[in-house]
Every structure is written in C-alpha cells, then in structure tokens.
TIDO-872519 format. One record per atom (N, C-alpha, C): x, y, z; atom name; chain. Coordinates in Angstrom, 2 decimals, decimal comma. Layout:
N
X_Y_Z_CA_A $
...
This chain:
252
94,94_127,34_58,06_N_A $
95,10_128,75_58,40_CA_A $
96,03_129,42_57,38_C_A $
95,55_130,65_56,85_N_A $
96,07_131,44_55,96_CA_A $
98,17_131,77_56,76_C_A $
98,98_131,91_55,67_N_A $
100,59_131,78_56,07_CA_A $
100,22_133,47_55,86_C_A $
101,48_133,44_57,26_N_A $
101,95_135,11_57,18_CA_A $
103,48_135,29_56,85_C_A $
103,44_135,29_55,74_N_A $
105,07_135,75_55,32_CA_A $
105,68_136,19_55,95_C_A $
105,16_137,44_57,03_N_A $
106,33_138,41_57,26_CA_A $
106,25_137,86_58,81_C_A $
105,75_136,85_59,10_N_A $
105,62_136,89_60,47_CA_A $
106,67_135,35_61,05_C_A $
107,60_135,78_62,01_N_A $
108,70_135,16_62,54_CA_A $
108,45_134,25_63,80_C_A $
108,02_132,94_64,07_N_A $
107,80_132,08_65,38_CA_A $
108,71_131,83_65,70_C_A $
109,38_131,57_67,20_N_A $
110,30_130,84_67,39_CA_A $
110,35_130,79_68,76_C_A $
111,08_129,62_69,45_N_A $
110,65_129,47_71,14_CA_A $
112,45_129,73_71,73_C_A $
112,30_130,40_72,53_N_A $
113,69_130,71_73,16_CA_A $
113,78_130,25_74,64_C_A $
114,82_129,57_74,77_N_A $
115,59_128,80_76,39_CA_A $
116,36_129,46_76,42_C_A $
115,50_129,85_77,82_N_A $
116,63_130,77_78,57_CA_A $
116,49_130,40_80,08_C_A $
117,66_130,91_81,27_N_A $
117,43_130,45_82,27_CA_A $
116,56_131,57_82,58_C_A $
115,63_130,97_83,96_N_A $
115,09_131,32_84,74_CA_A $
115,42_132,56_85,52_C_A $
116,83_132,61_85,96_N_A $
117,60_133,29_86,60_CA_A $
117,79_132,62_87,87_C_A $
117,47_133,21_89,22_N_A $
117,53_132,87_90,29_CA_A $
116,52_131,54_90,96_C_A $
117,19_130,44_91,40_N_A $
115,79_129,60_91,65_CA_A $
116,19_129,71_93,21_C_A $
115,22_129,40_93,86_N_A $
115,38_129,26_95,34_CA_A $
114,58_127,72_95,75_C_A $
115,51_126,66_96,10_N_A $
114,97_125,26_96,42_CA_A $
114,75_125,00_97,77_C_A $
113,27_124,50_98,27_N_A $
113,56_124,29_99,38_CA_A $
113,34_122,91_99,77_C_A $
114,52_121,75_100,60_N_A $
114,23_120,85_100,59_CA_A $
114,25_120,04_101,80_C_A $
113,01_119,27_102,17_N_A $
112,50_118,60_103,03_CA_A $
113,74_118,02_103,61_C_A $
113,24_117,06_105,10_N_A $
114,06_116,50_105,93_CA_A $
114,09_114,72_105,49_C_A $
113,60_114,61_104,78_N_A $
113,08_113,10_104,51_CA_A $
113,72_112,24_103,54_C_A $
114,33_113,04_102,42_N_A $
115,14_112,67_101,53_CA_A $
116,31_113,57_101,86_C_A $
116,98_114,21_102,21_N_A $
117,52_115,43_101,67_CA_A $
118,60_115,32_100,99_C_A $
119,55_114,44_100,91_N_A $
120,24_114,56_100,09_CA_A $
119,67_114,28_98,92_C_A $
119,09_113,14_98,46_N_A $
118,46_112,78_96,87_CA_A $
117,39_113,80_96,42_C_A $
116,78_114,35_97,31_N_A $
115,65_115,54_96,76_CA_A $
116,57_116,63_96,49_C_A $
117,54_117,02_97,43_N_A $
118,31_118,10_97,02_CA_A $
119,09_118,06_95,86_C_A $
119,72_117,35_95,44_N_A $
120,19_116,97_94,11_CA_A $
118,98_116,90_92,72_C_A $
118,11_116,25_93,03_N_A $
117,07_116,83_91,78_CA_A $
116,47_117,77_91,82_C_A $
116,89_119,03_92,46_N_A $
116,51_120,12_92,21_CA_A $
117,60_121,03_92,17_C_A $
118,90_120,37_92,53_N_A $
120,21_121,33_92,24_CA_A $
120,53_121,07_91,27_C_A $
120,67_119,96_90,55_N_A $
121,21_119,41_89,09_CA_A $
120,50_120,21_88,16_C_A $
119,16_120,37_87,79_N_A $
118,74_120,45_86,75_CA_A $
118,89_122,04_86,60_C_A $
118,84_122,58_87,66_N_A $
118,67_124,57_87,91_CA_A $
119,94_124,64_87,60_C_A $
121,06_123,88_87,92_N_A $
122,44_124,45_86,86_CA_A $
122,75_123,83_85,69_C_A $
122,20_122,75_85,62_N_A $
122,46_122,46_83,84_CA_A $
121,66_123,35_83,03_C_A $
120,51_124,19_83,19_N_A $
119,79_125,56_82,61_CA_A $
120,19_126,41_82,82_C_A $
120,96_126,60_83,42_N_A $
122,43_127,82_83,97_CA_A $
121,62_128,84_84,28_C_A $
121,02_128,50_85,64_N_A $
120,37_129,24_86,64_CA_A $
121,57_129,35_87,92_C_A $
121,52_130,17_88,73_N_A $
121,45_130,22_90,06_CA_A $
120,91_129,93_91,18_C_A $
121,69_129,50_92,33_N_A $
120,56_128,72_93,07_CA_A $
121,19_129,16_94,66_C_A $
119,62_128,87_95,04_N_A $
119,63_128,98_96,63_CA_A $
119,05_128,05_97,42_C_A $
119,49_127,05_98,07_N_A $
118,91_125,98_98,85_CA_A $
119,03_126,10_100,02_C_A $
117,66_125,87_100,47_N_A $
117,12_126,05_101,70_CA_A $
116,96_124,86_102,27_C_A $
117,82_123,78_102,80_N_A $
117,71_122,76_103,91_CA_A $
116,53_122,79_105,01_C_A $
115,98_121,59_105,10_N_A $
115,33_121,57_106,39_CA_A $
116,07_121,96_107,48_C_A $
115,70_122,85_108,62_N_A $
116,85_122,90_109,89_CA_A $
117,01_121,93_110,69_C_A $
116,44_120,68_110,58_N_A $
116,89_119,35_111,14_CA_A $
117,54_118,61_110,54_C_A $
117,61_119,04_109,34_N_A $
119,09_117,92_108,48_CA_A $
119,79_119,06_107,64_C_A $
120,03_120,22_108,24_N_A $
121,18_120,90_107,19_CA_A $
122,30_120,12_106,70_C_A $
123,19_119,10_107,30_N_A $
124,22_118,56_106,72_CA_A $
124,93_118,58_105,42_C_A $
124,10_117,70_104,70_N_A $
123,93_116,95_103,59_CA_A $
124,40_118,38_102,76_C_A $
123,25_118,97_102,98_N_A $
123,18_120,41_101,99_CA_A $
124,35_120,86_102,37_C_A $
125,27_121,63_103,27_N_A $
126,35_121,92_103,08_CA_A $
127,73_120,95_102,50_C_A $
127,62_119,69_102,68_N_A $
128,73_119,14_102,20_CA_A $
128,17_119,33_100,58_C_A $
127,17_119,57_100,67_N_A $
126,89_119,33_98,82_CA_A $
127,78_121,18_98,36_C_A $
127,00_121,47_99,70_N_A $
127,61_123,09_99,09_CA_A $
129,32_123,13_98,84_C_A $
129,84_122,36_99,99_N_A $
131,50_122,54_99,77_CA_A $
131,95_121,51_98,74_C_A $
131,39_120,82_98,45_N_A $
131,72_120,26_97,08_CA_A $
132,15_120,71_95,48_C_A $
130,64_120,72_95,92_N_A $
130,65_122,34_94,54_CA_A $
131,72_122,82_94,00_C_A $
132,21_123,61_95,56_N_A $
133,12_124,80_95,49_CA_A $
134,37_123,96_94,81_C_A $
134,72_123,03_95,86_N_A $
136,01_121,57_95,23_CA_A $
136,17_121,84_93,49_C_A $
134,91_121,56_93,25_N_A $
134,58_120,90_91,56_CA_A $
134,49_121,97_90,74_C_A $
134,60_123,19_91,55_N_A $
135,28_124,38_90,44_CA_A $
133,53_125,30_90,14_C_A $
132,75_125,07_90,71_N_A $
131,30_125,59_90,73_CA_A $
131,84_127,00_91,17_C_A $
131,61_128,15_90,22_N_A $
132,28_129,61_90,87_CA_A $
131,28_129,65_92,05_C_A $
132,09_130,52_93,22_N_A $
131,16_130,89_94,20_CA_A $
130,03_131,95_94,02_C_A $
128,48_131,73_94,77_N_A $
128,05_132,60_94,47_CA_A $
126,49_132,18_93,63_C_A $
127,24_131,14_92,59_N_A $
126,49_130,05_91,89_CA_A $
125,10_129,28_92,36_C_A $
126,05_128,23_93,43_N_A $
125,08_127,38_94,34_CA_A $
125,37_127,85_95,88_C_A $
124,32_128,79_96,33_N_A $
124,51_128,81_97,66_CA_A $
123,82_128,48_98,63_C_A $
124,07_127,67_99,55_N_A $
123,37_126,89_100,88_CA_A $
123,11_127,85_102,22_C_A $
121,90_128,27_102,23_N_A $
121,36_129,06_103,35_CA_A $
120,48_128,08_104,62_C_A $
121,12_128,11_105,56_N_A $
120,31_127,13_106,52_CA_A $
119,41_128,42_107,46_C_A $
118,57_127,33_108,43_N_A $
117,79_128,24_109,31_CA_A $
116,42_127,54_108,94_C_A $
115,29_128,23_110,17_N_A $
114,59_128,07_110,62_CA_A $
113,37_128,23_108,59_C_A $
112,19_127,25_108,15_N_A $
111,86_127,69_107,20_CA_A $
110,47_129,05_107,71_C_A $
110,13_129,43_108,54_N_A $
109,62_130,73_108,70_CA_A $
110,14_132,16_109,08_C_A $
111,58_131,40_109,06_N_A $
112,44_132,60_109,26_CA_A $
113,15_132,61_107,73_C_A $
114,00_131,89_106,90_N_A $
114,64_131,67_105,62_CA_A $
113,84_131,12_104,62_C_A $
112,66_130,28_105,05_N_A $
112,08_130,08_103,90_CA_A $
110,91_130,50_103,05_C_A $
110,18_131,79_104,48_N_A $
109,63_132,79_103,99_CA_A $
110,10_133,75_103,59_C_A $
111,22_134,52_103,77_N_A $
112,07_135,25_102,97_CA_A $
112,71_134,94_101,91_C_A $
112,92_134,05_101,86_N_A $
113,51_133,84_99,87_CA_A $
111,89_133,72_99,49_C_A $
110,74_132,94_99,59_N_A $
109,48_132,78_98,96_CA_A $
109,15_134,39_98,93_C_A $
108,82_135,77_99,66_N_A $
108,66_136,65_99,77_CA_A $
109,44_138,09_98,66_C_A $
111,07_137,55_98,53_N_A $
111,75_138,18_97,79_CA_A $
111,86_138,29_96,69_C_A $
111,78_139,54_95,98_N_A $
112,00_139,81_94,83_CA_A $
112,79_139,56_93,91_C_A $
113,78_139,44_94,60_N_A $
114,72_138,84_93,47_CA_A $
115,11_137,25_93,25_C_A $
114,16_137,09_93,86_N_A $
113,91_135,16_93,22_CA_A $
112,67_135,44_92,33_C_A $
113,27_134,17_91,26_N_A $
112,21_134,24_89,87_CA_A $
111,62_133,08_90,07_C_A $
112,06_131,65_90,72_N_A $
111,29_130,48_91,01_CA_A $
111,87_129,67_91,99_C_A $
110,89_129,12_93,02_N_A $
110,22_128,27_94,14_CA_A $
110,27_126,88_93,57_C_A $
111,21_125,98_94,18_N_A $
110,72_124,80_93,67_CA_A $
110,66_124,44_95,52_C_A $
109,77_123,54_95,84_N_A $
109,80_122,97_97,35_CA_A $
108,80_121,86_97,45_C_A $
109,49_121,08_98,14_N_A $
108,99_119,62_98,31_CA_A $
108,38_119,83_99,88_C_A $
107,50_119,42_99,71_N_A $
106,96_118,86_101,77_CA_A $
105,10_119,14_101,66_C_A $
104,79_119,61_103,13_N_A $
103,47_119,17_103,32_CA_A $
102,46_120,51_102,31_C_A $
101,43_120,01_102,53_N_A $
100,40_121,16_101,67_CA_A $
99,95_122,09_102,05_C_A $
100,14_122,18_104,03_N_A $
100,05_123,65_103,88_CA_A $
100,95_124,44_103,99_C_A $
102,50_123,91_104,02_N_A $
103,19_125,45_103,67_CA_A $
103,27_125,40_102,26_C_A $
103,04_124,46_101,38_N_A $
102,67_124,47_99,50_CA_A $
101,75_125,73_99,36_C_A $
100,43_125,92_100,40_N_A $
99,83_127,00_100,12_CA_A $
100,23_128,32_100,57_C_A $
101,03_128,33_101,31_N_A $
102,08_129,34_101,83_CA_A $
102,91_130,11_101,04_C_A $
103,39_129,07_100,01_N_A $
104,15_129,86_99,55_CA_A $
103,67_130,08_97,98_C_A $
102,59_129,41_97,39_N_A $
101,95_130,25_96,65_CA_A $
101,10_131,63_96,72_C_A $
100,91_131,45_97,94_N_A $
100,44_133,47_98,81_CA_A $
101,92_133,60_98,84_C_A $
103,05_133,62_99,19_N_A $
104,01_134,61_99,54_CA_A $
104,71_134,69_97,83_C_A $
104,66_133,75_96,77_N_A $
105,26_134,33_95,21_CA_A $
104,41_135,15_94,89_C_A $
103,27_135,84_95,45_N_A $
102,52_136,47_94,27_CA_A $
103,15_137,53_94,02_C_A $
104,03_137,86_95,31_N_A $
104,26_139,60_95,32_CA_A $
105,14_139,82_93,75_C_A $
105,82_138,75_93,06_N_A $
106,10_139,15_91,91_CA_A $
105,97_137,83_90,87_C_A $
105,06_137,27_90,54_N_A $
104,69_136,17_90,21_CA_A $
105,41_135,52_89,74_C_A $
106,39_134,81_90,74_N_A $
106,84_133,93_90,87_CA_A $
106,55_132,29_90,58_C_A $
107,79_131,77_90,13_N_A $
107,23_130,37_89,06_CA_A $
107,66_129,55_89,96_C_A $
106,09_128,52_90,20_N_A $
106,28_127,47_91,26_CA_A $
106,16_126,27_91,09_C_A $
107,25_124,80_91,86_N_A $
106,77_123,65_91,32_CA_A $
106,89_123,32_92,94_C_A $
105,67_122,78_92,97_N_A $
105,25_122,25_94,47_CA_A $
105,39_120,72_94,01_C_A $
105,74_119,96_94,83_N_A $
105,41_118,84_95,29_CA_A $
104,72_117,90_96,78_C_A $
103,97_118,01_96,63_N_A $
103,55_118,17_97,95_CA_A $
102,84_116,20_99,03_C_A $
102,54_116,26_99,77_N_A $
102,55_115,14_100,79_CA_A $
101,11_115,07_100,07_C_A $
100,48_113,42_100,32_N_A $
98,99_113,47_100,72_CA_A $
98,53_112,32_101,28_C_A $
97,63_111,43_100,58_N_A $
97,08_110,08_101,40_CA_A $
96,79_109,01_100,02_C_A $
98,34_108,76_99,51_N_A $
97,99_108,02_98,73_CA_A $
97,55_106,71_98,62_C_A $
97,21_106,05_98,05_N_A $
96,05_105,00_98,71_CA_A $
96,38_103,56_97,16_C_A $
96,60_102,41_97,89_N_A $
97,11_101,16_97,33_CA_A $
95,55_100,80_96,91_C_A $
94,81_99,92_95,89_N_A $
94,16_99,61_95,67_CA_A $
94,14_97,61_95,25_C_A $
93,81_97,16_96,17_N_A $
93,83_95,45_96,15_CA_A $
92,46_94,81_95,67_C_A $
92,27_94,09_94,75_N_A $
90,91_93,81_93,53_CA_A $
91,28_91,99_94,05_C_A $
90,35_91,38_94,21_N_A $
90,00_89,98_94,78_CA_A $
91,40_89,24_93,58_C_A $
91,30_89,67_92,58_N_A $
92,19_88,95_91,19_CA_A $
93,32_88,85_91,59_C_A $
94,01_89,98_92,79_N_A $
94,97_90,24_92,90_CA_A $
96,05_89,12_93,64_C_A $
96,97_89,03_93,04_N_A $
97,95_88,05_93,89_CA_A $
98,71_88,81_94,99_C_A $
97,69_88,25_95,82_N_A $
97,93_88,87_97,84_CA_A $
99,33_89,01_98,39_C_A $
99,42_87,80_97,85_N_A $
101,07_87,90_98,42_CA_A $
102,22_89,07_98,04_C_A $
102,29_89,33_96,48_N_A $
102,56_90,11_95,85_CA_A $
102,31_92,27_96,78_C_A $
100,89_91,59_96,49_N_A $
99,95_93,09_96,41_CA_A $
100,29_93,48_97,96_C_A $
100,02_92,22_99,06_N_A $
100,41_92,64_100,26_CA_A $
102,15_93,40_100,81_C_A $
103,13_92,14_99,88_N_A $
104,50_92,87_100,14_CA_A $
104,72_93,83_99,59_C_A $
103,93_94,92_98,40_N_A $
104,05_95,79_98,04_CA_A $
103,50_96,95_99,10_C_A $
101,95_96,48_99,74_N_A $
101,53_97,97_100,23_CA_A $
102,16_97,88_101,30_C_A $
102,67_96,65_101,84_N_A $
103,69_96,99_103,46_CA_A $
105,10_98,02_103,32_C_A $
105,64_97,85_101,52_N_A $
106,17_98,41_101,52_CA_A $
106,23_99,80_101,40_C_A $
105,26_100,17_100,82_N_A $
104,59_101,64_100,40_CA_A $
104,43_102,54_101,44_C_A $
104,43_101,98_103,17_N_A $
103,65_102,84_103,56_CA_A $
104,93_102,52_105,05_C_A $
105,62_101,61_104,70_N_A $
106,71_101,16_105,96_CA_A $
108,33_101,58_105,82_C_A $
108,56_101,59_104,39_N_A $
109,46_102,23_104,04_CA_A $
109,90_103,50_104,44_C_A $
110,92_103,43_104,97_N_A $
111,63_105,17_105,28_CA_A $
111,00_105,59_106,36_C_A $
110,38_104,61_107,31_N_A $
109,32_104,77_108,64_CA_A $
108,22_105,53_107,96_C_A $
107,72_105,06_106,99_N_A $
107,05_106,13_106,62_CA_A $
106,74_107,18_106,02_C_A $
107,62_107,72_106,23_N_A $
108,20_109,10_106,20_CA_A $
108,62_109,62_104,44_C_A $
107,46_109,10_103,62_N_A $
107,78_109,56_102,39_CA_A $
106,20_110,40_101,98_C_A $
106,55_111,39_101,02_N_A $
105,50_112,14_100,15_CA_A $
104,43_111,36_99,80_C_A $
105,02_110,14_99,11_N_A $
103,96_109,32_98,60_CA_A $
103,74_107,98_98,87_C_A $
103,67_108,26_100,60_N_A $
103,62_106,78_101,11_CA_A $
102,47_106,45_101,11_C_A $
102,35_104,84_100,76_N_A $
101,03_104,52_100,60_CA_A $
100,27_103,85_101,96_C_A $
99,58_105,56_102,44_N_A $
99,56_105,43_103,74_CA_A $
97,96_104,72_104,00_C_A $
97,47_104,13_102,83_N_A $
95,80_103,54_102,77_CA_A $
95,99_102,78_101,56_C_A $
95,07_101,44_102,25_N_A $
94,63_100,45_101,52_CA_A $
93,33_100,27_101,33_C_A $
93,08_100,13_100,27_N_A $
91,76_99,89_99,86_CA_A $
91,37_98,62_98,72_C_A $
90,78_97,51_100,12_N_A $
90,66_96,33_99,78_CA_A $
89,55_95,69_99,14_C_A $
89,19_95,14_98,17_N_A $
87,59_94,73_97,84_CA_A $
87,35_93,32_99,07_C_A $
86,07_93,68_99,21_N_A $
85,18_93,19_100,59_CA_A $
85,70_91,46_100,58_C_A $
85,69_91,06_99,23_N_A $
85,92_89,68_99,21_CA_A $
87,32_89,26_100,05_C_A $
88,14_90,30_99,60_N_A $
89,60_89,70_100,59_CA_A $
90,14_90,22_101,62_C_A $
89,46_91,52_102,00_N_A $
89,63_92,24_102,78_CA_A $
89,89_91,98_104,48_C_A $
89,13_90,88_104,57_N_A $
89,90_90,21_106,28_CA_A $
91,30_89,59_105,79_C_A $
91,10_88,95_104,82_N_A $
93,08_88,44_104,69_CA_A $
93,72_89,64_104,13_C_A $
93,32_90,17_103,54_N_A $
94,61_91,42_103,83_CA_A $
94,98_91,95_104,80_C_A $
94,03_92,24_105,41_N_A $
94,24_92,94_106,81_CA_A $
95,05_92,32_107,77_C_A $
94,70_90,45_107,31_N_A $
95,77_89,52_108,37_CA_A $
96,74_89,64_107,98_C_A $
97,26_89,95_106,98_N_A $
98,60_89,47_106,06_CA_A $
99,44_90,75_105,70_C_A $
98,45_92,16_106,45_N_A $
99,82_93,25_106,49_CA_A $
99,66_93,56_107,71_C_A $
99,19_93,01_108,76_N_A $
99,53_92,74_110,15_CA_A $
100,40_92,03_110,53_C_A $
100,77_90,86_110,22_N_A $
101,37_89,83_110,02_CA_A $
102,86_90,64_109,41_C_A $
102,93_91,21_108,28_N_A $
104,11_91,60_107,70_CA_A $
104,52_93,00_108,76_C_A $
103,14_93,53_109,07_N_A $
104,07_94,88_110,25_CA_A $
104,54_94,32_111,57_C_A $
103,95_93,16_112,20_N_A $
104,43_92,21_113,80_CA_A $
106,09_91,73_112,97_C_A $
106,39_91,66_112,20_N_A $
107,43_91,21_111,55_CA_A $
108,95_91,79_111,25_C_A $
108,07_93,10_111,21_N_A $
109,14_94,32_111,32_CA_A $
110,29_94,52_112,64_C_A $
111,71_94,67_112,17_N_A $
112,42_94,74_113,51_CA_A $
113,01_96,20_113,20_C_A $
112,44_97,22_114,33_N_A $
112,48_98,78_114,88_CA_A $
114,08_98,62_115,77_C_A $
114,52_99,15_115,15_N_A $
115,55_99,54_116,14_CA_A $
117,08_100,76_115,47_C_A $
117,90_100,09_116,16_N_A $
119,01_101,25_115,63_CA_A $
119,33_100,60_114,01_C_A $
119,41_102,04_113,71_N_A $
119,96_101,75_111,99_CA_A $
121,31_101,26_111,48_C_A $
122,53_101,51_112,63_N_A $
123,53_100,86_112,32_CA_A $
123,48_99,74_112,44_C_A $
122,51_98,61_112,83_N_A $
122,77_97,40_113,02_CA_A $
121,69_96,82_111,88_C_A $
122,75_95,54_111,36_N_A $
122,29_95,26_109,67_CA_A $
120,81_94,53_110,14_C_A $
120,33_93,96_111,03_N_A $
119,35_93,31_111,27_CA_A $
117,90_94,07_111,47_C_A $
117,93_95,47_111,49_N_A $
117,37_96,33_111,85_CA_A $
116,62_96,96_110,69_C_A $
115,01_96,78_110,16_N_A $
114,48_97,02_108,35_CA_A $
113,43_98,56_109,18_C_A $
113,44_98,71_110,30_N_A $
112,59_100,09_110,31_CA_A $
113,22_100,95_111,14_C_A $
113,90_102,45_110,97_N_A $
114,26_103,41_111,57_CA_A $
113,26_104,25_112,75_C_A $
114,17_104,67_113,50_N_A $
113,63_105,84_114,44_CA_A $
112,67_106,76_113,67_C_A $
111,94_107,65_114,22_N_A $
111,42_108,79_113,05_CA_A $
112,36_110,18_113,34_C_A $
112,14_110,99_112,70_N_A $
112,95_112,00_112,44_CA_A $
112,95_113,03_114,01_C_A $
111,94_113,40_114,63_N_A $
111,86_113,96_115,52_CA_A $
111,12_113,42_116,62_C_A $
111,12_114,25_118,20_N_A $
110,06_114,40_118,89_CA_A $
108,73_114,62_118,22_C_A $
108,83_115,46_117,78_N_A $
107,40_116,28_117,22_CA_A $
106,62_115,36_116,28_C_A $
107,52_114,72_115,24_N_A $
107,12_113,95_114,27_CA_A $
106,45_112,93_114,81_C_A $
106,94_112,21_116,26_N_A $
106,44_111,18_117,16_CA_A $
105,56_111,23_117,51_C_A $
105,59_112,64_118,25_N_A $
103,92_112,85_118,85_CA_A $
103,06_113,29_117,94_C_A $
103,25_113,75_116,61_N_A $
102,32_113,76_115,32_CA_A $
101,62_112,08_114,71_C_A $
102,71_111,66_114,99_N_A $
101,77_110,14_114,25_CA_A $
101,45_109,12_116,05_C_A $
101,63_109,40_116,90_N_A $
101,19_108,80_118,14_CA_A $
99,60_109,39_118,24_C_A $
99,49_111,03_117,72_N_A $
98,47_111,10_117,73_CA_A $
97,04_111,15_117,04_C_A $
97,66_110,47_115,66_N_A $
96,89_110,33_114,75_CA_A $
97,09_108,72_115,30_C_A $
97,65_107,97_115,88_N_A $
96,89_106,94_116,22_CA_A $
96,24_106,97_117,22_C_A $
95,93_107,80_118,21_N_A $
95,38_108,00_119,52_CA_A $
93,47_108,40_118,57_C_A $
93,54_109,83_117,72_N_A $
92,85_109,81_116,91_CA_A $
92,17_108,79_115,97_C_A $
92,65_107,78_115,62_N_A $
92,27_106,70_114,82_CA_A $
91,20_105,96_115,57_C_A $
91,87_106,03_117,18_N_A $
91,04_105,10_118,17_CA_A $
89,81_105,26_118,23_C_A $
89,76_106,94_118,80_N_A $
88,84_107,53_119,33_CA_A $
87,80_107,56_118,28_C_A $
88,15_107,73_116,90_N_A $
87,21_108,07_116,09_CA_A $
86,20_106,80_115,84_C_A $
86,97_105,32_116,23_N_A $
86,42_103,66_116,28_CA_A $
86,81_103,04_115,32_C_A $
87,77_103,25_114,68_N_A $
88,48_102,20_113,86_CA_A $
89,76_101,03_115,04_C_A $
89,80_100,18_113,46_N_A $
90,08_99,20_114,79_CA_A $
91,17_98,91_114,55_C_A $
92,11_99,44_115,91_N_A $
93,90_99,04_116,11_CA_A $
94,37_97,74_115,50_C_A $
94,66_97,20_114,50_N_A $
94,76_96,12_114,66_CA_A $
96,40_95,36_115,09_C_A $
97,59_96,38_115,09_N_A $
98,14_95,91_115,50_CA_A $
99,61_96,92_115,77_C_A $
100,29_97,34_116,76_N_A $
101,47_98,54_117,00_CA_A $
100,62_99,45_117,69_C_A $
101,08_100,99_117,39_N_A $
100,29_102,05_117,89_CA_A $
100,85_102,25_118,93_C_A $
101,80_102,25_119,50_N_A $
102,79_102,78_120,92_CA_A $
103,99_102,82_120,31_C_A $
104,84_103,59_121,27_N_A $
106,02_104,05_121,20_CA_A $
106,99_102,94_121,47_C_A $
107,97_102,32_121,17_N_A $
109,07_101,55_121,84_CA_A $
110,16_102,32_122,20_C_A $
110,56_102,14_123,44_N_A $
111,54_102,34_124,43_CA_A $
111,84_103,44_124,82_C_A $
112,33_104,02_125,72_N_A $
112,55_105,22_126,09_CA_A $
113,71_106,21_125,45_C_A $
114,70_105,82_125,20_N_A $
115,21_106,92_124,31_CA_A $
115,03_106,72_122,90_C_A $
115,60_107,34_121,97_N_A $
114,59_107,55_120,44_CA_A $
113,61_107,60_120,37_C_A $
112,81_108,15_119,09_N_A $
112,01_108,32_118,63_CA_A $
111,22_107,14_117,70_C_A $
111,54_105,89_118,44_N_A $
110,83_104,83_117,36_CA_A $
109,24_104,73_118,16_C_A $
108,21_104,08_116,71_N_A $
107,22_103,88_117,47_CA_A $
107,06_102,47_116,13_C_A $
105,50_102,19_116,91_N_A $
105,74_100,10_116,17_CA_A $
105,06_100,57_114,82_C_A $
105,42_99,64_113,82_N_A $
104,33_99,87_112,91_CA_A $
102,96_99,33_113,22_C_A $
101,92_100,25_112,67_N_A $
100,93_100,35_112,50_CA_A $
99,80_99,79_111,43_C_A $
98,50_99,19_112,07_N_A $
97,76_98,79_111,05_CA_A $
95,97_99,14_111,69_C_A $
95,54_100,05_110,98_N_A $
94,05_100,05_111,69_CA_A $
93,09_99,22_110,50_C_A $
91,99_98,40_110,85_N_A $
91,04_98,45_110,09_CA_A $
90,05_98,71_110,54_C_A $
88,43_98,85_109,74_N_A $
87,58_99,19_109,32_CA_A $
87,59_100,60_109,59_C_A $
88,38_101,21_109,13_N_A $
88,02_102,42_108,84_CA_A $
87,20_103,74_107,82_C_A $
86,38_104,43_108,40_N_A $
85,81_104,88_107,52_CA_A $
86,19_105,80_106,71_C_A $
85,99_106,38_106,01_N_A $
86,26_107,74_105,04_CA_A $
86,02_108,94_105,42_C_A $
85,49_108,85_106,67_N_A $
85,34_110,68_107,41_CA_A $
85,97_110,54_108,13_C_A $
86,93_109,10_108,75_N_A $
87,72_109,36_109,95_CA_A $
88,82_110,41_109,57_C_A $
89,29_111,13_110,34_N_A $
91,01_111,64_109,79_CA_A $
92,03_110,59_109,47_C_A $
92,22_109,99_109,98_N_A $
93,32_108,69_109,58_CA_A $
93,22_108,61_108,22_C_A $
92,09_108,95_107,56_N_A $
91,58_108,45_106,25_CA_A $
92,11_109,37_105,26_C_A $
C-alpha cells in the first residue's frame, strides 16, 4: 500500500471512565477482585454491585480500600436488591461499562438496558459445560476430574462441568465410577474439616436444583444416585448422578 507522509497513526489508552461491576454470589470475593483490580490499575472508577445475599465480602473490600489510602469516591460499594441497583447502574448514563458475571438471562438484560448509551460490555455468563470421556481415556483420572468439575463449590460454579459425555464403549463404568465417587461425598457443615461438600447458597437455589431433579425424572432419565434433600435445617441436598439421558431432556 502506497505511504502517506502527512498522515499520523497512533493508538491511545485511556480509561474507560466509570465501570459499574456486578458480582455474583458464588465467588464473591475472588470474582470481585478481578474485576476491581484491573478497572483501577486503568485508572477507572468503579461501582460494585454485590449479590444481596453475600454483600459482605464487598464491603470489607470497600473499607479496605479506604485503609490503603484509595481516595474516596474511587471504589464505591452499592448493595441492594439487582432489579432494584443493578438495573439502575446498567440503565444509567453515566456509566461507560458493565462488566457482570452470572446467569444468561439477566446477561441479556443488561445488554437491552446499555443500549440507552452504548455502553461497553463484558458478560460472563453460566451454561452446560460438558466433560468429554473417549474409551483411550484413563477413567480413573478422567472420572476424578469430571466429579470434580461439576461437585466442586456444590456446584455452584459458571463453568461447572455439569454433563458428561461418555463414548458407548465405557459408558456403564463411568457412570459406576462417578456414582461411586458422588455416594462418597460427605455433605455437611463446612466448619468441620471432614466435610468435602457445602450447603447451597439459598432456599431458592434448593428448590431450583431439587427441581431440575424432579424434572430429570419425569422427563425418564435415570436417577442413578442422590436427588433429595438431607436434613431439615440447611440447604444441603446429595450429590447427584442421572444417566441415559437424552439431549432434549432439560437436564441436558
């Protein structure tokens, strides 16, 4: 391509200005930090929006700050309900970017509520990520991995690997052998060191995955092992394992 003498390229960093973070109940302290760190090392401003079931975290992060000489004003921690606070910062004008972690449909939520001034978005969002086990595979290995993928954190991660997908050849011993690793699991209180699976986060959250196993049933896949609640106070329920399930079930 022909050179233009008089003509000047050059790429300029600059902050963003205002970011508004909103961060899930599931990590919140470690998600909240990779999205507070990087918006002030670009010497942005920030507004974090806590889940309203774990504000905590986010305010001690907020009074920290203040400790460590962060002028006020800088990083500020807004709690509340997210259709009450987290549609209003997504809605407002004077935020320039949305970063928010959680499920996909308030991800589509709040790409309808930035348009009003096109607003810069980084979604991260939940789905059905899916372990893949090939006959070659060393079971033992492949199995303590997808028990972990999908048992870890009760669950309760973005990218839990909430489906396995086994080739036909090994597919009854897998199925024995992360049954086997979920009957194995000990549910109970988290302060006690003997204890590898937590309560889940809520009521609601409980009766959300009680009824995607109630759903699993009905649809004819086969329980193979948990699927009830344990004990009457908390929110624990057993781990879970369905097989033959199909690809139009919902579970899927």
């Amino acid at each position: 391509m022909p050179v233009c003498p008089d003509a000047l390229t050059y790429t300029l960093r600059e902050p963003v200005d205002v970011v508004a973070a909103i961060v899930p109940w599931n990590f919140p302290l470690m998600i909240g930090m990779w999205k507070i760190a990087p918006a002030l090392a670009c010497g942005c401003t920030l507004i974090v929006k806590p889940a309203e079931i774990t504000p905590l975290s986010a305010l001690r992060i907020g009074e920290l700050a203040l400790e460590a000489g962060v002028p006020p004003s800088v990083l500020n921690i807004v709690t509340g309900k997210g259709r009450v606070v987290g549609d209003a910062l997504v809605a407002h004008p004077g935020i320039d970017k949305v970063t928010f972690t959680g499920s996909p449909s308030v991800g589509r939520g709040i790409l309808q509520g930035a348009a009003g001034n096109f607003k810069r978005i980084t979604l991260e969002l939940g789905g059905k990520s899916a372990n893949v086990i090939f006959p070659d595979a060393n079971l033992d290995n492949a199995v303590r991995a997808a028990a972990s993928g999908i048992f870890f954190n009760t669950g309760q991660v973005c990218s839990a690997g909430s489906r396995i997908l086994a080739h036909r050849d090994v597919y009854d011993e897998v199925v024995e052998r992360l049954a086997a690793r979920a009957k194995s699991i000990k549910v109970g209180d988290p302060s006690v060191r003997e204890t590898s699976m937590d309560p889940l986060i809520s009521a609601a959250q409980m009766k959300t995955v009680l009824g995607y196993v109630e759903t699993g049933r009905s649809e004819g896949a086969s329980l193979v092992t948990g699927g009830a609640r344990i004990r009457e106070r908390g929110f624990f329920v057993e781990p879970t394992v369905f097989a033959n399930v199909e690809h139009e079930m919902r579970i899927s």
